[in-house]
C-alpha positions in Angstrom: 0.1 22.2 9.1 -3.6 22.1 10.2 -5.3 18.5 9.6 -7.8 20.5 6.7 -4.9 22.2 5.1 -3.3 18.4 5.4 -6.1 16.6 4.0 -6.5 19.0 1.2 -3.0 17.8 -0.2 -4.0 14.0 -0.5 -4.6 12.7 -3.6 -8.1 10.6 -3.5 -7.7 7.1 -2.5 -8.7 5.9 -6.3 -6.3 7.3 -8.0 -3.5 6.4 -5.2 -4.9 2.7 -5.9 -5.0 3.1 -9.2 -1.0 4.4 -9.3 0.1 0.9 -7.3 -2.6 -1.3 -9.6 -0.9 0.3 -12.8 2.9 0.0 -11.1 2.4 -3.7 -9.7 1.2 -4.5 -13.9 4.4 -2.8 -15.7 6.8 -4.5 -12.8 5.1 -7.6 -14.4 5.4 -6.5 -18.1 8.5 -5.9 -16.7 9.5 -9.0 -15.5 9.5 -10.3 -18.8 11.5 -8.1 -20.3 14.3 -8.2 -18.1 15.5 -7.7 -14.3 16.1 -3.8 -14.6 12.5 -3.0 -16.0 11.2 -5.1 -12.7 12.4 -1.8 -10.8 11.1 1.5 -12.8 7.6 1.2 -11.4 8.9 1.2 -7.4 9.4 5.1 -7.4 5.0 5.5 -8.7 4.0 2.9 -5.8 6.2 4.0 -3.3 5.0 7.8 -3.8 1.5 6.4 -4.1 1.9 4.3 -0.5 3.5 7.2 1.6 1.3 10.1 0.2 -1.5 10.0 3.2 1.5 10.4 5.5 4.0 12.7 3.4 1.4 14.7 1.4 4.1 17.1 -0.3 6.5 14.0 -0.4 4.4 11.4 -1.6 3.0 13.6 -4.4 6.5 14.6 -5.5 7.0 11.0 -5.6 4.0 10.2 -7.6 4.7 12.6 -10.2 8.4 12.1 -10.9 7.9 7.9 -10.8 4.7 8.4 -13.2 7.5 10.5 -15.6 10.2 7.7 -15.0 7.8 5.3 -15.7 5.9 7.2 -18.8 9.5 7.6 -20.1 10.3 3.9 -20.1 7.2 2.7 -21.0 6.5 4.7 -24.1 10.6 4.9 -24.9 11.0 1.0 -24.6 7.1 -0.6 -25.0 6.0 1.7 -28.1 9.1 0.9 -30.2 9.0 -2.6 -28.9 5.7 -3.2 -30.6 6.9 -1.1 -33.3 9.3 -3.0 -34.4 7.7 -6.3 -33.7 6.3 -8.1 -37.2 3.9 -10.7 -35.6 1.8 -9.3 -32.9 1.8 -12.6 -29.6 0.9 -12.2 -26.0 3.9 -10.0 -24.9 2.9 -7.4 -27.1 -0.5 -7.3 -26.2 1.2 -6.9 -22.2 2.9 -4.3 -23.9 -0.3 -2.2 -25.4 -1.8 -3.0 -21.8 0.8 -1.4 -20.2 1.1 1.8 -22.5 -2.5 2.2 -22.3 -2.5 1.6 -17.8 0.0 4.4 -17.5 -1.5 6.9 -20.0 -4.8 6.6 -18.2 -2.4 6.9 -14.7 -0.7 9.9 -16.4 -3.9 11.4 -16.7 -5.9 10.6 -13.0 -2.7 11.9 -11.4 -2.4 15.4 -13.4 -6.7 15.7 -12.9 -5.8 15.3 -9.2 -2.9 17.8 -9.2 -4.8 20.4 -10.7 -7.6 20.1 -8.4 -5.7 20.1 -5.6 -3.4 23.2 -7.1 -6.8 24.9 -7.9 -8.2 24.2 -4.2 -4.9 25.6 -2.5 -5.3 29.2 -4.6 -8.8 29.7 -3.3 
């Protein structure tokens, strides 16, 4: 693959930062809500560390650990707060987090279509 046909498949370094910045803050969210939470972000920064190198790999990545991580998030954190009756400092964490990877959700599907809408021209 030619380095222009390559570099046309990154995603821009903001949103690749932005991808670890949310992961790193719902591991931490999900630290306090127990061990196996600690792990759903790794598949989002992984994909968001290897995309430079594995374009087609690394955006794969990205989007299958942002649905993982959407899923758990709004599955778990939504009905969390829900069902909470006093509102402390974990569920604010919570509405953090839910509001992080909606914003995430939506850097990483801008970037996919301009990148989808660059490779038809």
């Amino acid at each position: 693959m030619s380095s222009e046909k390559r570099r046309e498949l990154i995603i821009s370094d903001r949103t690749r930062w932005f991808a670890v910045i949310t992961g790193f803050v719902a591991a931490v969210a999900g630290a306090f809500a127990g061990g196996l939470f600690l792990v759903m972000p790794i598949p989002l920064i992984l994909g968001a560390v290897i995309q430079p190198r594995l374009p087609r790999s690394g955006r794969a990545l990205i989007c299958a650990g942002a649905l993982w991580l959407t899923f758990w998030v709004f599955d778990i954190g939504v009905f969390t707060v829900l069902e909470t009756r006093r509102f402390g400092v974990l569920d604010l964490l919570v509405v953090v987090v839910v509001l992080l990877v909606s914003l995430c959700d939506l850097a990483i599907v801008i970037e996919e279509v301009k990148i989808r809408r660059g490779s038809l021209i």
